[in-house]
C-alpha positions as CSV (number, residue, x, y, z in Angstrom):
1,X,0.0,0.0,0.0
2,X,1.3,3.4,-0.9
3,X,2.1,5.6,2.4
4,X,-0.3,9.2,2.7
5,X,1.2,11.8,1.3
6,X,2.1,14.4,4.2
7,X,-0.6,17.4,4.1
8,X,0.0,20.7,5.8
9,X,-1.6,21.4,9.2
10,X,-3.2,24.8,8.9
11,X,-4.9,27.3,11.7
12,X,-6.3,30.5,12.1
13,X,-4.9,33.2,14.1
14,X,-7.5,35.2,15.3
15,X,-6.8,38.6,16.6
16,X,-9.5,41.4,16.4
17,X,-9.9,42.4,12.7
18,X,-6.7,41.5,11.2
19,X,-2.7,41.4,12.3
20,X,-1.5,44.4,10.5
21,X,-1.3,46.5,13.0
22,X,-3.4,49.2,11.7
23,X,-6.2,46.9,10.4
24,X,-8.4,48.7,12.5
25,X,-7.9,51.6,10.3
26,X,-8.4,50.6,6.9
27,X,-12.1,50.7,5.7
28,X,-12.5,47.3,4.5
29,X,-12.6,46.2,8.3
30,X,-14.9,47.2,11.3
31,X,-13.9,48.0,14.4
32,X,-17.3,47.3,16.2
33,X,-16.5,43.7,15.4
34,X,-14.1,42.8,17.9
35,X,-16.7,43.6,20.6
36,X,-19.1,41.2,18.7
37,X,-19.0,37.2,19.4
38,X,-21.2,36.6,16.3
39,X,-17.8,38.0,14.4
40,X,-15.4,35.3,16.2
41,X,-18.5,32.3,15.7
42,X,-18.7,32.7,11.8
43,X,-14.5,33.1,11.0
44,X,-14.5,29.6,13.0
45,X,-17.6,28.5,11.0
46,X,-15.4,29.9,7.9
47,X,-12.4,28.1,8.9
48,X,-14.4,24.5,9.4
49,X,-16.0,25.1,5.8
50,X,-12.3,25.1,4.9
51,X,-11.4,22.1,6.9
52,X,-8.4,24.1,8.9
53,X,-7.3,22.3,12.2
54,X,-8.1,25.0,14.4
55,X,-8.7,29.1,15.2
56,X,-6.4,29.9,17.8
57,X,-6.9,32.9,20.6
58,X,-4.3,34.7,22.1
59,X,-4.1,36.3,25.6
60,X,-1.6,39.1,27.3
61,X,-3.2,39.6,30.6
62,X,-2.6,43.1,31.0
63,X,-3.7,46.4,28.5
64,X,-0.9,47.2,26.4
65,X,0.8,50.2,26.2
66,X,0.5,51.2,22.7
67,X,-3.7,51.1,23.0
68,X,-4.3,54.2,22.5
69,X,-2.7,53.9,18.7
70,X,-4.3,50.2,18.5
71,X,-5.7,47.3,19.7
72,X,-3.3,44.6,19.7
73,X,-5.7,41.5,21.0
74,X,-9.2,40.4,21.6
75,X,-11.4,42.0,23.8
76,X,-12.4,38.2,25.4
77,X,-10.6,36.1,27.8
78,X,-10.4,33.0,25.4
79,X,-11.6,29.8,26.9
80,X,-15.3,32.2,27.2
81,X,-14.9,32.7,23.4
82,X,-13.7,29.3,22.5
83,X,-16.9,27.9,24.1
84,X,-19.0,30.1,22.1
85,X,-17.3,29.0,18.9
86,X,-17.6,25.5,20.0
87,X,-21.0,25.9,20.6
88,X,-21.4,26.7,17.1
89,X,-18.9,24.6,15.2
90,X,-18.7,20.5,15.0
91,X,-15.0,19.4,13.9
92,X,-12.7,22.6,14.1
93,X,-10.2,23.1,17.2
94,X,-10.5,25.6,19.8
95,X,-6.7,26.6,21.0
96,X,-6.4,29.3,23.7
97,X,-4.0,30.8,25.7
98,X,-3.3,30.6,29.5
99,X,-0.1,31.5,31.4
100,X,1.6,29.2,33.7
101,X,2.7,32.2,35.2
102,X,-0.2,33.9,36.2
103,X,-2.7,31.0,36.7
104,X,-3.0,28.1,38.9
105,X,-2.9,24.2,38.0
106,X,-6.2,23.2,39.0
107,X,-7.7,26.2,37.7
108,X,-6.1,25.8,34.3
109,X,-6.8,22.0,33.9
110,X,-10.5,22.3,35.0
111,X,-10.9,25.1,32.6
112,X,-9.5,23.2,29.9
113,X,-10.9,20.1,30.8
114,X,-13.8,22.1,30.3
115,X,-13.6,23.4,27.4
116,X,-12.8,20.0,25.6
117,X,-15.7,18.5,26.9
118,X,-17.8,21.2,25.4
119,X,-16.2,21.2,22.5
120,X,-16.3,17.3,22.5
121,X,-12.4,16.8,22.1
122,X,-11.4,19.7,20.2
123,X,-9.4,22.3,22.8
124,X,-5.9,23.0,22.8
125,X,-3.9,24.7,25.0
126,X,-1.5,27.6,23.7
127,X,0.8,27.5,27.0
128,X,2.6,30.7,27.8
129,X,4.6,32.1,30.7
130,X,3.3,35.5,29.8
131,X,6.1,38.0,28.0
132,X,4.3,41.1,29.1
133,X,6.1,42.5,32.3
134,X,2.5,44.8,33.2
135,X,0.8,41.0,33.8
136,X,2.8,41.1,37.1
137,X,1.3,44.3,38.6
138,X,-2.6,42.7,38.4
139,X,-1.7,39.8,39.8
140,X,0.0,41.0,42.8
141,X,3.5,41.2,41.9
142,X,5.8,44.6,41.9
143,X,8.1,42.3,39.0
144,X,8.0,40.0,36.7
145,X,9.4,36.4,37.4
146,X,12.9,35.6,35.8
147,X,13.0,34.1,32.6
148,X,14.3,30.6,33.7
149,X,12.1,30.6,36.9
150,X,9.2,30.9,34.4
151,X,9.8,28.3,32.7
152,X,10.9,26.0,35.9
153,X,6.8,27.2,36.9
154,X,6.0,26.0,33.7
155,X,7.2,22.7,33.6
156,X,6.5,22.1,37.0
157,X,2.6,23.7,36.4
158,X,2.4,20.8,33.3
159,X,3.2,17.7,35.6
160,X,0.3,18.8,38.2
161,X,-2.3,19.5,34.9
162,X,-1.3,16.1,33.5
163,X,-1.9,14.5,36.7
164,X,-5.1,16.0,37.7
165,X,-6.3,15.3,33.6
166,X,-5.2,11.4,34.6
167,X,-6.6,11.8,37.9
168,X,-10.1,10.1,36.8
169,X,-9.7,6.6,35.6
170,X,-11.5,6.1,32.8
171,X,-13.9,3.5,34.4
172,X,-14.7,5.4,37.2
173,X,-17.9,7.3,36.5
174,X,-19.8,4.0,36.7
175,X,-23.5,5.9,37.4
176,X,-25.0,1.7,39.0
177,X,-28.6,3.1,39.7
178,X,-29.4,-0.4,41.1
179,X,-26.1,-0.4,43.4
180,X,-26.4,2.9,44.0
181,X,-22.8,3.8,43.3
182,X,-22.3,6.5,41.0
183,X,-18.5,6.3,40.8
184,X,-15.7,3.8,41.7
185,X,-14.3,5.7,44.1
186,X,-10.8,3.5,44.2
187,X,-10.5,4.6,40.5
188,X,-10.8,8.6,41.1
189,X,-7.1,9.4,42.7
190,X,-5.7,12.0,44.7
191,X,-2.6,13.5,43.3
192,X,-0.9,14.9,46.5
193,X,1.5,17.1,44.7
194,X,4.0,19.2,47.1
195,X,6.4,21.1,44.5
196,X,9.1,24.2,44.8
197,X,5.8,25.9,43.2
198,X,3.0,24.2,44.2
199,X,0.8,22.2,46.3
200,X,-2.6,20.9,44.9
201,X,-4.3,17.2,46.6
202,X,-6.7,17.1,43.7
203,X,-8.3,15.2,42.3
204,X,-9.9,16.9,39.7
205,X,-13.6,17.7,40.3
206,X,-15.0,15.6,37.4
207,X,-13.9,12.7,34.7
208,X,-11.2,12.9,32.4
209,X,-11.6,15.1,29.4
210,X,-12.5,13.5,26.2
211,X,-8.9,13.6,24.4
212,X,-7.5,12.2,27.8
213,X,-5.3,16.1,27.9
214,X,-6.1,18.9,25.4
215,X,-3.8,19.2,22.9
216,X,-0.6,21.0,24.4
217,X,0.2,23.9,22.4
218,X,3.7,26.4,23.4
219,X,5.1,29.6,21.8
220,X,8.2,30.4,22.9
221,X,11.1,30.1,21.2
222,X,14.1,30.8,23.4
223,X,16.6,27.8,24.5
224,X,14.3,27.5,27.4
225,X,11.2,27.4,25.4
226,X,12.6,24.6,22.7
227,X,13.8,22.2,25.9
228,X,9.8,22.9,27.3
229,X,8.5,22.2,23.3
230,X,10.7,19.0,23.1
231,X,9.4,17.7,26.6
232,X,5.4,19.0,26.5
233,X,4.2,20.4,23.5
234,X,2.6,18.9,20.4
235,X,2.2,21.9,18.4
236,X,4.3,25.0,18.9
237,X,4.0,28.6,17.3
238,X,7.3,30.1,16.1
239,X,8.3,33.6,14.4
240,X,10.6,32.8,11.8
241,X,11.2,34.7,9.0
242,X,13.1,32.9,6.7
243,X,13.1,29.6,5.5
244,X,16.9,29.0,6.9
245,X,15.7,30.1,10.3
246,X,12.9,28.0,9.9
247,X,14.8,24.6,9.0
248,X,17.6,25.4,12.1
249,X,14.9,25.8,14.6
250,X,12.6,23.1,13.0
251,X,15.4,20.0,13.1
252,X,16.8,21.6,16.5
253,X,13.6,21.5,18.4
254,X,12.6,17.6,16.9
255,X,16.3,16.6,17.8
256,X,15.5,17.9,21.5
257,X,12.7,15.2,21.6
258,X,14.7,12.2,21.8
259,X,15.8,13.2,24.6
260,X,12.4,12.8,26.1
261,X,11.4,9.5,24.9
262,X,9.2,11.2,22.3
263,X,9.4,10.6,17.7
264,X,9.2,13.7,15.8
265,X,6.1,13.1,14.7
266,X,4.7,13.7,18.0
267,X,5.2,17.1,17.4
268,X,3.9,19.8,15.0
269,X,5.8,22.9,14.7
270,X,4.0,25.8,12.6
271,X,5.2,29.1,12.2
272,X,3.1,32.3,11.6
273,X,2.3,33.2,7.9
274,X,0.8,36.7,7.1
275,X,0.1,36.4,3.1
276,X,-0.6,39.5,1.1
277,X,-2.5,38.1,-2.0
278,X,-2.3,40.1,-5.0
279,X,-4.1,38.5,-8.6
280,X,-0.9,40.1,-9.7
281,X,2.8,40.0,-7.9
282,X,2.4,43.9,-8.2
283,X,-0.8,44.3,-7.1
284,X,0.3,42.3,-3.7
285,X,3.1,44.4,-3.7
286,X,0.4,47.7,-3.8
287,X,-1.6,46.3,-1.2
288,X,1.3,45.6,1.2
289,X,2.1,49.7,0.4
290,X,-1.3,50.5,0.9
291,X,-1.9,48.8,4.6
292,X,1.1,50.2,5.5
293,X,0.1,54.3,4.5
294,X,-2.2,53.3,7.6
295,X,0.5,52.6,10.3
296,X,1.0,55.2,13.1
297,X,4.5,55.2,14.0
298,X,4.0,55.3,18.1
299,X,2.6,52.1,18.0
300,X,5.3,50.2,17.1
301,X,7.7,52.1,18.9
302,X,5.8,51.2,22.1
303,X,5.8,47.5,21.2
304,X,9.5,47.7,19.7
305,X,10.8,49.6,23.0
306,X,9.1,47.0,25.1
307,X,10.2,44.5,24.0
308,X,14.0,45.6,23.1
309,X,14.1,46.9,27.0
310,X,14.7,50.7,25.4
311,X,13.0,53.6,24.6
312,X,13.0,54.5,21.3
313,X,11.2,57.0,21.1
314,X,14.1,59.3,21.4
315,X,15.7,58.3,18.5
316,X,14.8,59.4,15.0
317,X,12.3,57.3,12.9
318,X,14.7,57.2,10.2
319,X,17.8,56.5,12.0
320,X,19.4,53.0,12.6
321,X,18.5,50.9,16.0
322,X,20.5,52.6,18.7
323,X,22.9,49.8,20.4
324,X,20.7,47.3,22.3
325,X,21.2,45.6,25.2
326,X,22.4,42.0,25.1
327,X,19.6,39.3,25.5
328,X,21.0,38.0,29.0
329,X,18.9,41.5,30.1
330,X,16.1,40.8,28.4
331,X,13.3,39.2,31.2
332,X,9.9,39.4,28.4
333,X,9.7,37.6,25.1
334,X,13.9,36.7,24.5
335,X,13.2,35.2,21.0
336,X,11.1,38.1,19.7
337,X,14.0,40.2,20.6
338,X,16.1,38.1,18.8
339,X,13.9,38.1,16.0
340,X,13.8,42.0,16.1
341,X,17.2,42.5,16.1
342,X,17.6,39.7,13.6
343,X,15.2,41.3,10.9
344,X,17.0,44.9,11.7
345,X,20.7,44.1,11.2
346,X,19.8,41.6,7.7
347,X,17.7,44.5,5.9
348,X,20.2,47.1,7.6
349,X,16.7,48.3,8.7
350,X,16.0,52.2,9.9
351,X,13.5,52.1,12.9
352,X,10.7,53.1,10.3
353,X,11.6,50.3,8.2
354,X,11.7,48.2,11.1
355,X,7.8,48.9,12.4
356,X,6.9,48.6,8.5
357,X,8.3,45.3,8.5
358,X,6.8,43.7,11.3
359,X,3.5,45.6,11.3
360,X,1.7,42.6,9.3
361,X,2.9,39.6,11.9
362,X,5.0,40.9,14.2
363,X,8.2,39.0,13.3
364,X,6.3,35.9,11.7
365,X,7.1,35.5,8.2
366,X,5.3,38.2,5.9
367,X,4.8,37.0,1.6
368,X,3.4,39.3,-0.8
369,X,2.2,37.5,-4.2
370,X,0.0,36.1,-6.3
371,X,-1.9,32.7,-4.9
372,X,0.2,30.8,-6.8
373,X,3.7,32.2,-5.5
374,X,1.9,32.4,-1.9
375,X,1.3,28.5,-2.9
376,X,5.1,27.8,-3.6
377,X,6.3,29.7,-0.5
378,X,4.4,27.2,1.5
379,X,5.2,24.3,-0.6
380,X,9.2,25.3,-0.2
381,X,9.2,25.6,3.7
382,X,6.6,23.0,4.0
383,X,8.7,19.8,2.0
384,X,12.2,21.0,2.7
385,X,12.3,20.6,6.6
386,X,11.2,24.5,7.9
387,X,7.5,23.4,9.1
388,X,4.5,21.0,9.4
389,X,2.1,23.9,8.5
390,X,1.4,27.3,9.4
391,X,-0.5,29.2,11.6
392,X,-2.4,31.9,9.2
393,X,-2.5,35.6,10.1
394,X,-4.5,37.5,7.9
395,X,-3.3,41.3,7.8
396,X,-7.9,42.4,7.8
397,X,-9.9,40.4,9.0
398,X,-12.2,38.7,7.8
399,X,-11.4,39.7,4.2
400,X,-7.9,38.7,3.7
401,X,-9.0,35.2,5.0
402,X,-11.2,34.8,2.5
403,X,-9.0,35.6,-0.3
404,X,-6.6,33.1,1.1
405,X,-9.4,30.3,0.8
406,X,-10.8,31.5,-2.3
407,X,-7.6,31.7,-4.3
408,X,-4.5,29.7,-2.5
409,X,-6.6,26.9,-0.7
410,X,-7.7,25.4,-4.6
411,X,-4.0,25.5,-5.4
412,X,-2.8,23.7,-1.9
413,X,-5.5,21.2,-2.6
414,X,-4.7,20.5,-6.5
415,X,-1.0,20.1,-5.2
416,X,-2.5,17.1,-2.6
417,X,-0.9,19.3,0.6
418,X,-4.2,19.8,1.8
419,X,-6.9,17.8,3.0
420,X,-10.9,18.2,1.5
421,X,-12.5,16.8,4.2
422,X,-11.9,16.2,8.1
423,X,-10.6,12.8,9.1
424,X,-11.7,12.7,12.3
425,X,-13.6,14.6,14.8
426,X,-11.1,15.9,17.3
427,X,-8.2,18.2,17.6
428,X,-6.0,14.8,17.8
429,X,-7.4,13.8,15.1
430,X,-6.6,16.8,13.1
431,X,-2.7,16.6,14.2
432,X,-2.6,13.0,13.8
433,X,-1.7,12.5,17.9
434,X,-2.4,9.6,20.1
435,X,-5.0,9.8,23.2
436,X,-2.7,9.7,26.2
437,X,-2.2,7.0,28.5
438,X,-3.8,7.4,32.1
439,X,-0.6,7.5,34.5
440,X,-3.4,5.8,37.2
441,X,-4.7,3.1,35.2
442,X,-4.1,0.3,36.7
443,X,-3.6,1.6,40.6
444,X,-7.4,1.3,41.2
């Protein structure tokens, strides 16, 4: 029998009315939408007709600084919205975002455990240990944690969810009417967990989701990050912005696996795409001009001085980056720095150029063309080791989504590197992942 050909895994970023960062400004889009659930219900509905994995929300946890230039996220705390969507949709995944950071384990897990039961086994989780340094002052903090004792949160935060996901045997909710027993009590398990972070007895309040754990989504992209991605995560979301970046980080982060006991198929690793579709090479060109005439320059120095630990403000627009400090200083998001910096010193980039550059996806790869050269971009990164898909970010929302399924979809299809119909009816389905194993079975 002839082996499946590999197909791309695709989501949908959804983030307010489009990632250009002045989306909000152009008059094809509506700002009134963002504030509307009925908006967020029919993208998903959009995306399911187009048989894409998932949407995906993001979270931040804290107003941003540049808000009164732009909105930079949703105005919903995901897992609200995700239910909503869920409630309306049958096969497409719901992935939100919740920081380790900020939350707590039995919080997050019941949440999420939650949210896949609504959805009948479609959530993921997008797990974060929040970048944004103004989380930590409305949660009680004067500082942000250190980088590394984030992540050592993190990892610690994952064990407790898993255990309190496993903590139901999958034989316990028994529901004998003649008995009289309604669960096998020697098959629902405390997990007693004392930890440098935490201390939860569990177990968790009701049976084990119906993907055993939500799909386990990451974003980060530092060292510490890709040693979290190889151990946890089964999806991850990466800025890369060229296709050499994109093959280094995709065979260092499935080489990290092994050292976990996991194949790298276990793990799909799919970079941000914001395509500018033009019926002519030209045209995209124009239309990348044209959202750009809309950018106001103070919000993306806000968002580049944040997260380069500088102000830049005082330095001319159409000067070069003034020297930055080195990454060791940097306690938010260390590999969008990188990126940053990255992007500036390759173009030889003014500051202006800089904020034009990233104002579509932030440091995620940005591809003006024609659907067919928008179709080979993929098709490159895709079949020569840079990524198992992509995680789409349309600059307006929901227009430039629909040119992307009205005129590159056909082409992915009639190349066979994307599907026509779902496979299955879960998120694990979607990503071709196994149901996990119960860590209790057996002790009952």
């Amino acid at each position: 029998m002839t082996p499946a050909k590999r197909q791309l895994h695709l989501n949908l970023f959804i983030q307010g009315i489009g990632h250009h960062e002045a989306a909000w400004r152009h008059p094809e889009t509506n700002p009134a939408d963002m504030m509307d659930i009925g908006y967020y219900q029919g993208l998903a509905q959009k995306a399911e007709a187009a048989k894409f994995d998932a949407v995906f929300i993001a979270d931040a946890l804290a107003i941003n600084a540049n808000i009164e230039f732009g909105p930079f996220n949703n105005f919903f705390e995901p897992l609200t919205l995700l239910a909503a969507v869920a409630a309306v949709t049958t096969h497409i995944g719901v992935i939100g975002t919740a920081s380790t950071t900020y939350g707590e384990p039995y919080d997050i897990a019941r949440r999420f455990a939650s949210l896949d039961r609504v959805s009948r086994g479609r959530a993921g989780w997008n797990i974060v240990t929040s970048s944004n340094e103004r989380a930590a002052q409305n949660f009680g903090h004067d500082t942000h944690l250190q980088h590394s004792q984030r992540y050592a949160r993190a990892t610690e935060f994952l064990e407790v969810a898993m255990a309190l996901w496993d903590s139901w045997e999958e034989e316990a909710l028994i529901a004998d009417r003649k008995a009289g027993r309604f669960v096998d009590i020697g098959r629902v398990h405390a997990i007693d967990h004392q930890g440098a972070h935490f201390r939860v007895r569990g177990p968790l309040d009701f049976p084990r989701p119906p993907q055993g754990y939500p799909v386990l989504v990451q974003a980060g992209s530092s060292d510490d990050g890709r040693e979290f991605a190889a151990r946890f995560a089964e999806a991850i979301y990466t800025a890369q912005n060229t296709l050499s970046d994109a093959q280094a980080f995709y065979t260092d982060v499935k080489a990290r696996m092994a050292g976990y006991g996991r194949k790298p198929d276990q793990l799909c690793i799919l970079p941000g795409l914001a395509p500018i579709i033009g019926r002519t090479t030209a045209e995209a060109k124009e239309r990348q001009q044209e959202l750009n005439e809309y950018i106001i320059p103070q919000y993306g120095l806000h968002m580049l001085s944040r997260n380069m630990n500088i102000d830049l403000f005082s330095y001319p627009l159409d000067g070069p980056l003034p020297e930055l400090p080195p990454i060791e200083q940097i306690n938010g998001g260390k590999s969008r720095f990188q990126v940053y910096v990255e992007m500036a010193r390759r173009g030889n980039l003014t500051i202006r150029q800089l904020i034009q550059q990233i104002a579509f996806g932030r440091g995620h790869d940005t591809f003006a063309g024609t659907p067919t050269e928008i179709a080979d971009h993929i098709e490159e990164w895709f079949t020569s080791g840079g990524c198992d898909g992509f995680n789409l970010l349309a600059p307006n929302l929901p227009v430039d989504f629909d040119r992307f399924v009205e005129m590159v979809l056909p082409e992915l299809r009639r190349r066979g590197l994307f599907r026509t119909e779902y496979s299955g009816s879960t998120l694990r389905d979607h990503f071709g992942l196994p149901r996990p194993a119960n860590q209790f079975s057996g002790r009952g």
